[in-house]
Each structure stands twice: as C-alpha cells, then as structure tokens.
C-alpha positions as CSV (number, residue, x, y, z in Angstrom):
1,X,-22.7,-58.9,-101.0
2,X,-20.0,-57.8,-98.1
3,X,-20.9,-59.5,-95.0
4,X,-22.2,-57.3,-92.7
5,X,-20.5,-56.7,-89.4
6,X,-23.0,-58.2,-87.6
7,X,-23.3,-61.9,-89.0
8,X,-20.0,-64.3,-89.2
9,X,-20.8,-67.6,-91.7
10,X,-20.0,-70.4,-89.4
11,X,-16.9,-72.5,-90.2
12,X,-17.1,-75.3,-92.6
13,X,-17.4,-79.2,-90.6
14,X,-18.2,-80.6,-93.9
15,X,-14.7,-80.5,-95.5
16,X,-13.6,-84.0,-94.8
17,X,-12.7,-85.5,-97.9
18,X,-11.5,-88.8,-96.1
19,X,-15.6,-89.3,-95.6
20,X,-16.7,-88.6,-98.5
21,X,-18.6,-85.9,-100.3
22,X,-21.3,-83.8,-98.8
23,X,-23.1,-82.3,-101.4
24,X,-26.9,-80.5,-101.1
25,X,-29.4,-80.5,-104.0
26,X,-30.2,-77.0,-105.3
27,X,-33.9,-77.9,-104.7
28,X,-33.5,-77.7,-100.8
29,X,-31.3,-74.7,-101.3
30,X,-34.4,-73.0,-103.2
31,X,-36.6,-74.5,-100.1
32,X,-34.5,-73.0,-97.3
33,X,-34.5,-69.5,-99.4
34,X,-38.2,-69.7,-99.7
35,X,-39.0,-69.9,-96.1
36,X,-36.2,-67.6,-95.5
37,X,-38.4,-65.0,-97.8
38,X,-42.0,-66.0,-96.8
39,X,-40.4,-65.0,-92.6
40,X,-40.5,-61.4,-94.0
41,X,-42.8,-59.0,-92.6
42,X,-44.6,-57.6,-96.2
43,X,-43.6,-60.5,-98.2
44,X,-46.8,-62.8,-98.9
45,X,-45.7,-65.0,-101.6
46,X,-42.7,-66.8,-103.2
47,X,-43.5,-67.8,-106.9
48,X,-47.0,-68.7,-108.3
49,X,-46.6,-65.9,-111.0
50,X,-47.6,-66.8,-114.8
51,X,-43.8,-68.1,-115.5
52,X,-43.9,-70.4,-112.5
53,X,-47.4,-72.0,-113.4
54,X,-46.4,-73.0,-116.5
55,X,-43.0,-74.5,-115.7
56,X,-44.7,-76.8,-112.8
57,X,-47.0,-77.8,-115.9
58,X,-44.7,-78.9,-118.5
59,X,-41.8,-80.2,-115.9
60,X,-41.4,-82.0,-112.8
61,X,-40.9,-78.8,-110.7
62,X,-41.4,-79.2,-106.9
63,X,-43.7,-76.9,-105.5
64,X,-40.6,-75.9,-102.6
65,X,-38.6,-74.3,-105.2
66,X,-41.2,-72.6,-107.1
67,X,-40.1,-68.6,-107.5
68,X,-37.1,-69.3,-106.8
69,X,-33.9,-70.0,-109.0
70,X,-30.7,-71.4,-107.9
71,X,-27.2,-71.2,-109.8
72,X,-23.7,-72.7,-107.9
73,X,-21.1,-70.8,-109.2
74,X,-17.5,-72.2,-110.1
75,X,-16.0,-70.8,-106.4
76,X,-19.1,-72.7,-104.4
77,X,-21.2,-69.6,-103.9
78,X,-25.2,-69.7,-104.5
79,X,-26.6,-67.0,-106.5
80,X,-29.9,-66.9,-105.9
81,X,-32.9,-65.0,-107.7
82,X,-36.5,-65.0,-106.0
83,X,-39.7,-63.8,-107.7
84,X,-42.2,-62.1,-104.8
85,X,-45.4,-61.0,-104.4
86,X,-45.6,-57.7,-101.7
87,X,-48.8,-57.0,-99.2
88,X,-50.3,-54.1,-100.3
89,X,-49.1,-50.8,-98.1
90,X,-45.8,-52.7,-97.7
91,X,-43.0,-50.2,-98.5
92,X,-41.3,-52.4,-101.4
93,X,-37.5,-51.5,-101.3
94,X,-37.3,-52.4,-97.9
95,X,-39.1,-55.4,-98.3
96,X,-37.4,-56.6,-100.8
97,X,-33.9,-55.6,-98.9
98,X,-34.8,-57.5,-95.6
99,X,-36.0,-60.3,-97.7
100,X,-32.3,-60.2,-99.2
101,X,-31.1,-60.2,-96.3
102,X,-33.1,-62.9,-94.4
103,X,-32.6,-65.6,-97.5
104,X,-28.5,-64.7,-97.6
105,X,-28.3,-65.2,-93.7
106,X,-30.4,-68.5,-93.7
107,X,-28.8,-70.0,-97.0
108,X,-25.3,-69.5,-95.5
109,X,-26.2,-70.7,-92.1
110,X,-27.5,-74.2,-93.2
111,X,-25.4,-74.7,-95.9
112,X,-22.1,-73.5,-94.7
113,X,-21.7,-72.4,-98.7
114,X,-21.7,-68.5,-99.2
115,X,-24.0,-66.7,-101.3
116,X,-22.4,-63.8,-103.9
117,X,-25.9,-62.1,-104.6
118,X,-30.0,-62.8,-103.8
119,X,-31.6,-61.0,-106.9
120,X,-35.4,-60.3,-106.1
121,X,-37.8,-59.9,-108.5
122,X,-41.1,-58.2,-107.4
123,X,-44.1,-60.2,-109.4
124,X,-46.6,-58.3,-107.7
125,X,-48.8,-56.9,-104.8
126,X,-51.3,-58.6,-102.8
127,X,-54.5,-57.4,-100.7
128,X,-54.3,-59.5,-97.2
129,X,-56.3,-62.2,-96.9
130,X,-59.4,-62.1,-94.5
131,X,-57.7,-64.9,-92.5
132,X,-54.9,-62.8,-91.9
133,X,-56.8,-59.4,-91.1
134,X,-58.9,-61.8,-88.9
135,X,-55.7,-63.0,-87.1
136,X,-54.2,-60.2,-86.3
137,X,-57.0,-58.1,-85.2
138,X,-58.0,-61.2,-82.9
139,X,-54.2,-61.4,-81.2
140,X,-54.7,-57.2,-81.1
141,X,-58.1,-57.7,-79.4
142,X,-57.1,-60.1,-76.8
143,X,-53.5,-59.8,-76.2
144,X,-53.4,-61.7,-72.9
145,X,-56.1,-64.5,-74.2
146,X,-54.4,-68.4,-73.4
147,X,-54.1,-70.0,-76.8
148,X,-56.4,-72.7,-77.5
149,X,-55.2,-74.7,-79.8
C-alpha cells in the first residue's frame, strides 16, 4: 500500500545493533492488528470462524491472534491477512477499507516495521448484540447522564 499523505511511519530507534537485537513475535503483531480491526465502527469480530476453531483445537493457538495471519517478508514488511465478521446494515467495502486502514496505521506505529498489504477476508455478518443495542440507545437517551461506574 502507498502511504497516504496524511500518515508518516515514525523513524526507526531500534536499529542499534551495538545493543543487541530487537525483534517482536508475530503473535503480538497479530494482537495489535486485532484491536486495530475490532476499533472499527461495523467490524464486530476478528476470527472465531470454522477454520479458526479448529486450529485453536488441534494447536497451541493463542486466542490474540486468532483471524489473523501474519507473514514477515524477506525486506522486514508484515503482510497481514484478517478474517472478519461485519454488523449487519454495515456497508462492507468500506468496512473492510477503514479496517485496512486502521490495522496498517497501528501495526506500523508500534512496530516501527512497515506493512506491504492487510488482506481482509469477510467470514460473515452479525445481528448486534442486545448489550450493544442496549448501550447505545442508553448513551442516546441520556446524553448528559454522569457515568456511574
């Protein structure tokens, strides 16, 4: 992906071979692009399709990473594929585009490593959740209301 003209990667601090190595497991990689993903308005789940299930049976999968595959290519560059689940009414291409987006921003801000592509991989769509419809139509009912928690 080009970067766009509105985000600059930062520079590099960790490029002191005199110290020592610096290197970051792909499983927090696949963490930081799963929050990254979950952040997006329309976006209601990373992973927990069929495939995933039955990889966290057979191996020692950490539930961070699950729907979410990362590859380091030869140049240092993460490419990245994420499987999703949409909220229903949720207009899917740009979902899926600002969910790109959000996970290529936050990969390359943490990790100071670019990122060539985010592939994304809609597994489904998803009704909200009473919890959720409850939520928001409590915050719309009583905007001003003092949290209480």
């Amino acid at each position: 992906m080009p970067a766009s003209p509105d985000f600059t990667p930062p520079t590099r601090i960790d490029d002191q071979p005199e110290l020592g190595e610096i290197k970051i497991n792909h499983a927090v990689v696949a963490s930081i692009a799963r929050l990254a993903a979950l952040n997006v308005k329309g976006v209601a789940s990373v992973g927990g399709g069929l495939a995933d299930g039955l990889s966290e049976l057979f191996s020692k999968r950490e539930s961070e990473s699950r729907g979410v595959r990362v590859i380091e290519e030869a140049s240092g560059a993460y490419a990245l594929e994420l499987r999703i689940a949409v909220y229903f009414g949720a207009e899917i291409g740009r979902t899926a585009y600002e969910a790109q987006m959000a996970v290529r921003r936050q990969v390359i801000a943490m990790t100071g490593n670019d990122v060539s592509r985010v592939d994304i991989i809609i597994e489904g769509v998803r009704l909200p959740t009473s919890e959720t419809s409850r939520s928001e139509a409590s915050d719309e009912a009583w905007p001003d209301a003092p949290a209480t928690d």
